[in-house]
N, C-alpha and C positions, 0 to 999 in steps of 0.2 A: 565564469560565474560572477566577475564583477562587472560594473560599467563608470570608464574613468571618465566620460566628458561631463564632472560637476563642473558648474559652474558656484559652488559655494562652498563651504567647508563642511555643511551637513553632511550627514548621510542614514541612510536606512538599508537596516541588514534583515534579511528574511531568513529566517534562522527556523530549520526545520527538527522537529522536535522529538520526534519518529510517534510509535503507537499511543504512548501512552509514561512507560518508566523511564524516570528521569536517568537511570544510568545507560539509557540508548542514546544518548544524546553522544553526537562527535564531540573532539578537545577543539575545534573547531567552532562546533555551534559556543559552546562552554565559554570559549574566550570571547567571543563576539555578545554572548550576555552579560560579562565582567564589563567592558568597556563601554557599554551604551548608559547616556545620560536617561532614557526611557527605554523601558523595557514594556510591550504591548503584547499581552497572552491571553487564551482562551481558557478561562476559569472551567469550560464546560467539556474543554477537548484535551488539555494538557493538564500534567499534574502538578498541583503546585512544587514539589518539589525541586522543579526547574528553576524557580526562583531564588533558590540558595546561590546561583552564580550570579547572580546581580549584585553590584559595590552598594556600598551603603551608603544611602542617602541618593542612591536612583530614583527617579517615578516612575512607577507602577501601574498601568493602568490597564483593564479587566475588560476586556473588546466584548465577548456575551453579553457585558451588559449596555451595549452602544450602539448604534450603524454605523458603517464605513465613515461617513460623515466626519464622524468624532475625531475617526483612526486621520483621514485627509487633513483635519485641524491640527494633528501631531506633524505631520511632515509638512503643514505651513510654519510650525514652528522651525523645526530642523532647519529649513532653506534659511529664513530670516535669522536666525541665531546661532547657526552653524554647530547643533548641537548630535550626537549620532543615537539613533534609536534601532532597538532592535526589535522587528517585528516575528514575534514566536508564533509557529503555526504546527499546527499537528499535522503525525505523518514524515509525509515530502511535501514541499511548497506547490512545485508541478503538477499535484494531482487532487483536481477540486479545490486549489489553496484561491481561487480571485486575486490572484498575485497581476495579472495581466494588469487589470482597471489602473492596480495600485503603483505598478511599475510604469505606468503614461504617466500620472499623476506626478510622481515624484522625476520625470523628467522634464516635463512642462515646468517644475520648477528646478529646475538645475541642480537635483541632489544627486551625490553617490550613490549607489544603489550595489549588490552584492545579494548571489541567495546561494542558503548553503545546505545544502541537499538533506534530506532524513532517512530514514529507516521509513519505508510503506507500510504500514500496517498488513497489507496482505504478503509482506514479506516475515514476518512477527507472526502472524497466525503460522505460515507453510513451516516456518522451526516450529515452533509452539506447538505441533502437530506431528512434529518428524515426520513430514514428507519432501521428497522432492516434485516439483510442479512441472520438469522435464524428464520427462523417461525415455532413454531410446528404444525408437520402434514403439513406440505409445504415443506422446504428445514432444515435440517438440518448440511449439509455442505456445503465452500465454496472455491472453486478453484480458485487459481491467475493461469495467464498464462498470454501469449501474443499471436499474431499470425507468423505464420511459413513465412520464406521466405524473412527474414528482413537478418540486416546485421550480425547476429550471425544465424546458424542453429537450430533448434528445433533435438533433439532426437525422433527417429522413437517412434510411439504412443504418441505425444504430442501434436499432431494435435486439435486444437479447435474443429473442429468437433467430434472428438472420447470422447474431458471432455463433448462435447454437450450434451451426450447420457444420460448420468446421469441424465441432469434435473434438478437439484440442482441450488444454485446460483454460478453465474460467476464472478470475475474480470479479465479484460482483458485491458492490457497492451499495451503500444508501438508497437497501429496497425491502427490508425485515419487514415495512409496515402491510406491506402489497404483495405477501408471499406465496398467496395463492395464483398471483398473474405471474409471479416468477417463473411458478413451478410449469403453469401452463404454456409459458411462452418456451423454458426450457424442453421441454417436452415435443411442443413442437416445429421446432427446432431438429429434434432428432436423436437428442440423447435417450438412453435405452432408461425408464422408470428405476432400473436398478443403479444407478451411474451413481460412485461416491459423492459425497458431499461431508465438506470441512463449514462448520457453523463458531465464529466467535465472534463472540458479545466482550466488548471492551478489552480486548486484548492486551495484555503487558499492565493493564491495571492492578489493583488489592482482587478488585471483585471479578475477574476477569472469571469469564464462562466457556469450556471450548467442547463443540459435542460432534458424536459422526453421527450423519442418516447417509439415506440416500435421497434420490431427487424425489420419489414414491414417497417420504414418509418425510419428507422436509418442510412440508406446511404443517403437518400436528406438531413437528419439532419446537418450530418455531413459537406457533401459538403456546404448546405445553410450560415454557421459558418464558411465557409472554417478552419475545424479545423486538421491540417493535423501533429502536433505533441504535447507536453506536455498533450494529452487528454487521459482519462481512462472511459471504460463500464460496467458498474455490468449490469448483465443482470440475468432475470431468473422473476419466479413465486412468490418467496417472495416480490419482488418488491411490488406487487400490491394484496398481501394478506390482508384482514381483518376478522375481527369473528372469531379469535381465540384467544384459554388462553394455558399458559403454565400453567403444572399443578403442579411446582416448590412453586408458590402461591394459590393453590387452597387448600380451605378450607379442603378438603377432601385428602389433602396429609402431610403424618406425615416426618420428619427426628430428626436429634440428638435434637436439640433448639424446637421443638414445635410436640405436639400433635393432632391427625386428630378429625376434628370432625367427629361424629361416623355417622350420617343419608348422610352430605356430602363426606364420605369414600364409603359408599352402593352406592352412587347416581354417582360417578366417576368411579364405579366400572363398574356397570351397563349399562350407557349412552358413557362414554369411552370420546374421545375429542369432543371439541365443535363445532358444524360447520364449513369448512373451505371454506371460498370464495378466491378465487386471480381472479381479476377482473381488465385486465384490463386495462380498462377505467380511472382507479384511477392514470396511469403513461400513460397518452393519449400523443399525442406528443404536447409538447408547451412549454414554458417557467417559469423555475422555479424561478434562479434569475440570474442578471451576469452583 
C-alpha cells in the first residue's frame, strides 16, 4: 500500500474514508489524518466529522469546491517542502477515487505516496440491509459497476446489461439519475422483473435512506424518493435467498482445525446442498429504514 522510492520528504496519504460515518474510518486512516500538515476532503462526499482527527493548526482544504488543479498545487507543495498531506476520499480510494492520475502525479515529483483502503459503500448498504451478497447455490460472485452514458464512458462490454447475463449479484453505481435505462438494460440482460433490489441513498449518513423493490418497480422507487444521486443498487437473486447452508460449517465438512463427522460426511455427500429458495417476496418493494 505504500511506495518508498520518494525522492523528498513529502508525502501524500490517500486515506479512504468508507461510506459516509466518521466512526467507519480504520485507526489507520485516523492516524494518517492526525499527522498530515494538510488534510484534502470532500465537503460533498465525506462528513465533516472526519475532521476531528486532524492536529490543530493543520490546513484544511475542501476539494468540492476546486479541480484537481488545486489538489496537484498541494503536492507541488508537499514535494518542494517536504510537508505530508493527507488526501480524504469517500468509500475506498480503488473504486471511482481518480487516484490513478494523482498517483503519476505525485511520482513525477518524487513524493511518498501510500493508500489506505476503506469501507465500500456497497459494503455498508449489504450490513445496512442484513444481507449477504454470497449465497451458496445462489450467487457466488459479485460485480461493481455503474451505468454507461454518464459523464465518464464505459469500455465496450461493460454495459450493465452484458454483467446482467451472469445472474449473480449486482452493485451498481452512479446511475439513480437514468433509472429507467437501468431497469431496461437490467431486464435485458435477463434478470426475472421480480429479481430483489437493495436501493440506498447516502448510506451511513444522518439522512441516510435504505428501501427494497424489485427490479419491476425500481424505477417508481426511485423517482417516488426523487433519489437522483449519492444512491447505490445491489440487485440480484441472493438478495431474497433463504434455506440455504454453506457447507464451510457443516458437520459433514472436514479442513486443517476439525474433523467431519463420518454419518454427516455420507449424508453431504449424498444429499449434496440444501434447498435453495430466492423468493422474492422477502425484498417486496417498501421500506426498510431512512
Amino acid at each position: 500500500m505504500s511506495d518508498s522510492t520518494a525522492l523528498t520528504t513529502g508525502k501524500v496519504t490517500f486515506v479512504g474514508a468508507g461510506p459516509g460515518a466518521a466512526d467507519l474510518l480504520t485507526f489507520r486512516a485516523a492516524r494518517a489524518i492526525a499527522e498530515a500538515d494538510v488534510v484534502i476532503w470532500a465537503a460533498s462526499l465525506v462528513q465533516e466529522e472526519v475532521l476531528q482527527h486532524a492536529r490543530e493548526g493543520a490546513e484544511i482544504l475542501d476539494s468540492s469546491l476546486v479541480p484537481m488543479e488545486a489538489v496537484l498545487d498541494v503536492y507541488q507543495r508537499a514535494a518542494q517542502e517536504g510537508i505530508k498531506v493527507a488526501r480524504i476520499h469517500s468509500g475506498d480510494p480503488s473504486l471511482w477515487g481518480a487516484v490513478q492520475e494523482q498517483l503519476e502525479r505525485c511520482r513525477d515529483l518524487g513524493l511518498a505516496t501510500e493508500i489506505i483502503p476503506g469501507v465500500s459503500s456497497f459494503s455498508a448498504v449489504a450490513a445496512l440491509a442484513q444481507r449477504e451478497l454470497t449465497i451458496p447455490e445462489v450467487a457466488q460472485s459479485v460485480i461493481l459497476t455503474r451505468l454507461g452514458g454518464g459523464k465518464t464512458p464505459m469500455p465496450p462490454g461493460e454495459e450493465v446489461r452484458e454483467f446482467a447475463r451472469h445472474g449473480t449479484t449486482m452493485a451498481i453505481f452512479l446511475s439513480a439519475a437514468r433509472s429507467k435505462q437501468l431497469v431496461e438494460e437490467l431486464l435485458e440482460g435477463g434478470y426475472a422483473p421480480e429479481t430483489p433490489v437493495v436501493v440506498a441513498h447516502q448510506a451511513t449518513w444522518p439522512e441516510e435512506l435504505l428501501l427494497t423493490c424489485t427490479i419491476a418497480t425500481l424505477e417508481a422507487t426511485v423517482k417516488e424518493h426523487k433519489l437522483w444521486k449519492h444512491t447505490l443498487f445491489l440487485v440480484g437473486p441472493a438478495l431474497g435467498a433463504h434455506g440455504t447452508r454453506s457447507h464451510l460449517y457443516h458437520p459433514g465438512h472436514f479442513h486443517t482445525f476439525r474433523k467431519a463427522d463420518r454419518s454427516a460426511r455420507r449424508q453431504l455427500r449424498t444429499e449434496g446442498a440444501s434447498p435453495v429458495t430466492a423468493d422474492p417476496s422477502t425484498a417486496a418493494a417498501g421500506h426498510g429504514h431512512g
